[in-house]
C-alpha positions, 0 to 999 in steps of 0.5 A: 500500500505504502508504495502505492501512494508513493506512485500516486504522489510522484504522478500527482506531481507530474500532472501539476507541472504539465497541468493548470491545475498545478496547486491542486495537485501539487498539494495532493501530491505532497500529501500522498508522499508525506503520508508515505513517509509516515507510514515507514519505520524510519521515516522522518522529516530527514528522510523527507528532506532527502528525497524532496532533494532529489527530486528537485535535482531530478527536476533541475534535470528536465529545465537545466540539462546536465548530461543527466549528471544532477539527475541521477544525483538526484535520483541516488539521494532520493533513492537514499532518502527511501531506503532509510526510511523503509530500513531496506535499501532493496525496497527504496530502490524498487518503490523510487523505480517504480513511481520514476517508471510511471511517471515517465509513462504518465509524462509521455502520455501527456506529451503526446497529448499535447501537454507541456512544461511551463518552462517550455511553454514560456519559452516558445510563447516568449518568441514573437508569434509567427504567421506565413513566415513572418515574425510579427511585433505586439503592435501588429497583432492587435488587429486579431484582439476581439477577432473570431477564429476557429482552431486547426489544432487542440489548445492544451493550451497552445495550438494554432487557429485560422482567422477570417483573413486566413492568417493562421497563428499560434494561440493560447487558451486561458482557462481550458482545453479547446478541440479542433474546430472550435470557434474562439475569440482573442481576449487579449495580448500578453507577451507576444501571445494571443489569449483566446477562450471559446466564443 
């Protein structure tokens, strides 16, 4: 059971970086492993300490690329961190394996549906949007603000959609998952993004 919620914890925190509802799960995600740390023998706010640790050097893996040497450091302190906690180096290593193997499919899942990281996010809707070829500088996409689209990708939350003048630009939803073919409308312009929800 203990390794479950662990699983379940390691999940949750996959869904609240690639996800809007980052703080919801996020805080569940923290509870199902403190809860798990709580069920161990030698399980403490040590323990805890550690594997948090790794964890966010794993994570500084995925934003800061370093030839996987901060990740598997991390990975070696989280997996410490467990097996003092459950008083068997056999059985933190099998429980980090099995909630890092699930995450990777629960994280490639959501990448193939077309779910990404904030920080990538950022990074590609920080550039000017583009429209045949062109980049365009905040002035010249205030002609879309208040204009009518219909999207030609999902919007989970960017994806492209095609205007009336058949321009066909990258958008961001800002509350929700839109579909293909859906009609949407520009709210604003923040950052050189076009803020779209459905009409």
């Amino acid at each position: 059971m203990a390794s479950l919620i662990l699983i379940i914890g390691i999940v949750l925190l996959v869904l609240s970086l690639m996800t809007r509802h980052s703080f919801i799960l996020g805080t569940m995600s923290l509870a199902c492993i403190c809860y798990y740390f709580y069920l161990q023998p030698a399980g403490n706010w040590q323990t805890m300490g550690l594997f948090a640790v790794g964890m966010l050097l794993l994570l500084a893996e995925i934003f800061l690329p370093a030839f996987g040497i901060v990740g598997i450091i991390g990975i070696i302190i989280s997996g410490w961190g467990l097996s003092i906690s459950t008083g068997s180096l056999a059985t933190g290593i099998v429980d980090l394996s099995m909630g890092l193997l699930i995450a990777v499919i629960v994280f490639y899942l959501l990448l193939r549906l077309g779910y990404r990281l904030p920080v990538s996010q950022h990074m590609i809707l920080q550039r000017s949007i583009t429209a045949s070829g062109s980049e365009f500088a905040k002035q010249d996409l205030e002609k879309y603000l208040h204009q009518e689209a219909v999207t030609t990708t999902p919007l989970r939350p960017t994806g492209k959609a095609v205007f009336k003048n058949d321009d066909i630009m990258e958008v961001v939803s800002e509350y929700e998952v839109i579909q293909t073919d859906e009609e949407i409308i520009v709210t604003k312009i923040k950052n050189n993004q076009l803020l779209v929800r459905r009409k």
